[in-house]
C-alpha positions in Angstrom: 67.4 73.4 19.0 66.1 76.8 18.2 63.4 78.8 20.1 62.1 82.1 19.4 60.4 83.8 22.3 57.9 86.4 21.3 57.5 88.5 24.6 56.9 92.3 26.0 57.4 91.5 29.7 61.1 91.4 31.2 60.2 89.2 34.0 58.3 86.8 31.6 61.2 87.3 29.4 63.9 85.8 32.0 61.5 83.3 33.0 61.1 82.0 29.9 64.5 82.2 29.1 65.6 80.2 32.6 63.3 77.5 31.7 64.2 76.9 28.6 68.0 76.8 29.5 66.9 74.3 32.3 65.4 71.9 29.6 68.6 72.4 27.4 67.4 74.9 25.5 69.8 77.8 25.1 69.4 79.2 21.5 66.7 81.4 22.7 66.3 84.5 20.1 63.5 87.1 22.1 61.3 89.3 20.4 59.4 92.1 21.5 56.6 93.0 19.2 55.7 91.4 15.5 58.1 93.5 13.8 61.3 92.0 16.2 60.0 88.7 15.5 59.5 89.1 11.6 63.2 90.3 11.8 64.4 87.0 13.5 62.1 84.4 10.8 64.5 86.3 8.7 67.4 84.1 10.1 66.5 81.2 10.5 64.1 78.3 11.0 62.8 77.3 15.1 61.5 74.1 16.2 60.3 76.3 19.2 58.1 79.4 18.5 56.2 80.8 22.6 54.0 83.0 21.5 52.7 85.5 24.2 48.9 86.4 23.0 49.0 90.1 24.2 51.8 92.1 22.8 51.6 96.0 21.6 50.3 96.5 18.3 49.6 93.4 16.9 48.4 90.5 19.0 49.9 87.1 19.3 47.2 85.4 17.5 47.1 87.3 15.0 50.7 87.6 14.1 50.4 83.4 14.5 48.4 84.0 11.7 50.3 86.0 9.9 53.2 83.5 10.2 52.0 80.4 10.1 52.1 80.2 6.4 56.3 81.3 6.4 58.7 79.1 4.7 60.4 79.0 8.0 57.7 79.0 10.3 55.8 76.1 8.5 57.5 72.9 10.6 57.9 75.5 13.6 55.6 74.3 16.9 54.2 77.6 17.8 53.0 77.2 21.5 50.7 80.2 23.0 51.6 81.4 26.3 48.7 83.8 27.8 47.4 84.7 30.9 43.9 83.7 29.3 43.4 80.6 29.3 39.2 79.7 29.2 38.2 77.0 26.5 37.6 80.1 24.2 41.5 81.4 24.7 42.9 78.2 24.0 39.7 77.6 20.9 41.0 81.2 19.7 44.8 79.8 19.6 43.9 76.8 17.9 42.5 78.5 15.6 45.2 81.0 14.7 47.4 78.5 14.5 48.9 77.5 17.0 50.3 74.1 18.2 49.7 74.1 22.0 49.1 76.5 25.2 50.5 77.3 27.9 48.6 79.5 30.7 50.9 82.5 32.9 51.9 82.1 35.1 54.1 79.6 33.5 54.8 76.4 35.8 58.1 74.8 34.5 56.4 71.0 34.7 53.7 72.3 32.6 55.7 73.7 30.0 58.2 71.0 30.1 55.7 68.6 29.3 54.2 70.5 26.1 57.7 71.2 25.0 57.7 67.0 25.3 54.5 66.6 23.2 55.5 69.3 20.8 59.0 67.8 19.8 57.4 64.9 19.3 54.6 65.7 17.4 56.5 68.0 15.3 59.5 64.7 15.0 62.4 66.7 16.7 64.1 65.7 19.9 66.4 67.0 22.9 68.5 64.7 22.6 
């Protein structure tokens, strides 16, 4: 199980990553801004794509956008992870193109659970 993590914030960063290990997920690749994680589509397909909403220079929705049509990225559940999180946010994300959301601060039962719903929607497992 692969997960790219596309965040600007070293505390988020750790968090994320901590979580993610706790669900047994430790192939976690982090990217920074949209060039960082056009470099790591490069290698590789994820079943797992968080994608922070505000990052410098290009947004998270739109660089959803902007992947959402990759080889790679096509079978990929991108989840949004954002501190905005009204109907519109999460309408917005949708919309871009992504899978599933995920309000900050992240709660670990809360994320667990779309992680759940993703794998399964998207017919990959944990186990």
């Amino acid at each position: 199980m692969r997960a790219l993590v596309v965040e600007d914030n070293d505390v988020n960063i750790r968090l994320m990553q901590a979580l993610l290990a706790g669900k047994g997920i430790d192939d976690v690749t982090i990217a920074e801004d949209a060039n960082q994680a056009f470099e790591a589509l490069q290698d590789g397909h994820y079943e797992l794509i968080f994608m922070d909403i505000q990052l410098p220079w290009t947004d998270g929705l739109q660089l959803t956008a902007n992947i959402r049509d990759h080889p790679l990225v096509r079978d990929s559940r991108i989840i949004a992870v954002t501190a905005f999180s009204s109907p519109e946010d999460r309408r917005k994300a949708l919309e871009a193109g992504c899978d599933a959301f995920v309000p900050k601060p992240v709660r670990r039962e809360e994320l667990y659970r779309v992680i759940d719903e993703q794998l399964e929607e998207g017919g990959h497992s944990l186990d």
